[in-house]
N, C-alpha and C positions, 0 to 999 in steps of 0.2 A: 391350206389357206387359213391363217390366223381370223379366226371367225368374230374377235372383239371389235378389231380396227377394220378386218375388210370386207365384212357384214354389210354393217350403215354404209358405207361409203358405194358398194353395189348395188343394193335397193334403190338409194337414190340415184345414180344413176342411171338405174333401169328406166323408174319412173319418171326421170329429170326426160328422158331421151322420147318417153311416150306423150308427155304434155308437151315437148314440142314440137312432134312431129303433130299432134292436136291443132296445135295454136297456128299452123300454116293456113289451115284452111279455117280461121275462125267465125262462130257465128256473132256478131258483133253485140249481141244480147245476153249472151251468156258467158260466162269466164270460164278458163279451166284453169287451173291451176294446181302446185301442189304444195300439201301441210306436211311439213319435218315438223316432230318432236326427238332432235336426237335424244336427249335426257330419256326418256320412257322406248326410245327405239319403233314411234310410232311413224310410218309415212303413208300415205293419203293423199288419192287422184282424185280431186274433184272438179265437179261442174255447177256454177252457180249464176242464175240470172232470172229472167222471165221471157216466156216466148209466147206467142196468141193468147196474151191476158193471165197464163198459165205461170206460180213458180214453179224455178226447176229447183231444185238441189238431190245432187246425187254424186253417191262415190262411185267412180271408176272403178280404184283400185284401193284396197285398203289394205298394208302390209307391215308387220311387226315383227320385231326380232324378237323372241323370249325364249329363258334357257338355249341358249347359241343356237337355235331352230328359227327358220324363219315361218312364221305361222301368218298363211295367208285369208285372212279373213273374208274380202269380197275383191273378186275377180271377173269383171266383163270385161277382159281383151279378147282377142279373136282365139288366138295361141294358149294364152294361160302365162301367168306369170313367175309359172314353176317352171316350164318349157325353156325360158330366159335365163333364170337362173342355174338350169340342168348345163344349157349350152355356156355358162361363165363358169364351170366346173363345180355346183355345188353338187354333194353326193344328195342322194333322195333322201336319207333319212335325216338330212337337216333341213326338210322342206315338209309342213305340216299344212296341209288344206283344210282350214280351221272354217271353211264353211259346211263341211261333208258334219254329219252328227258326229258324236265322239265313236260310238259303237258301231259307225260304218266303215270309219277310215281306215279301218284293218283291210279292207277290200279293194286300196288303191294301194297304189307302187309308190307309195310315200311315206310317211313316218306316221305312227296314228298315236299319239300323245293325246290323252286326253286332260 
């Protein structure tokens, strides 16, 4: 898998395919949405509104490409957003859980770049 051109183009579609299965059942208060920066290879699930007086804003998913690794930074799906990417053929060690400390992710079955 040529990892420059079909990196971006599978993250966003992972996470294109998660905000809408979101948006089916929407709360009419809150948006979700998602932020592409292809330029910096930054992409981002968010949720932004108010509910019971309360703001919300919060990332889903936060995911970036660097050094042809995709380094996932904050991840609340159910599955995990490596699990997604394992099953579109990406090998583990182009997949770094960049919410784990740097000195722990030696201890996952993923790539531990610090």
């Amino acid at each position: 898998m040529d990892q420059l051109t079909e990196y971006p183009k599978l993250i966003k579609h992972i996470l294109t395919e998660y905000v809408e299965l979101s948006n089916r059942h929407p709360n009419p208060d809150i948006e979700t949405f998602l932020i592409v920066d292809e330029t910096k290879a930054h992409y981002i699930w968010m949720n932004l509104g108010w509910q019971s007086g309360e703001r919300i804003t919060g990332i889903t998913a936060y995911v970036r490409i660097r050094d042809g690794q995709f380094w996932i930074e904050e991840d609340w799906t159910e599955n995990g957003i490596a699990a997604d990417l394992i099953r579109k053929g990406v090998p583990k060690e182009d997949i770094v859980l960049a919410f784990h400390e740097p000195r722990m992710r030696q201890y996952t079955e993923f790539a531990a770049a610090s």
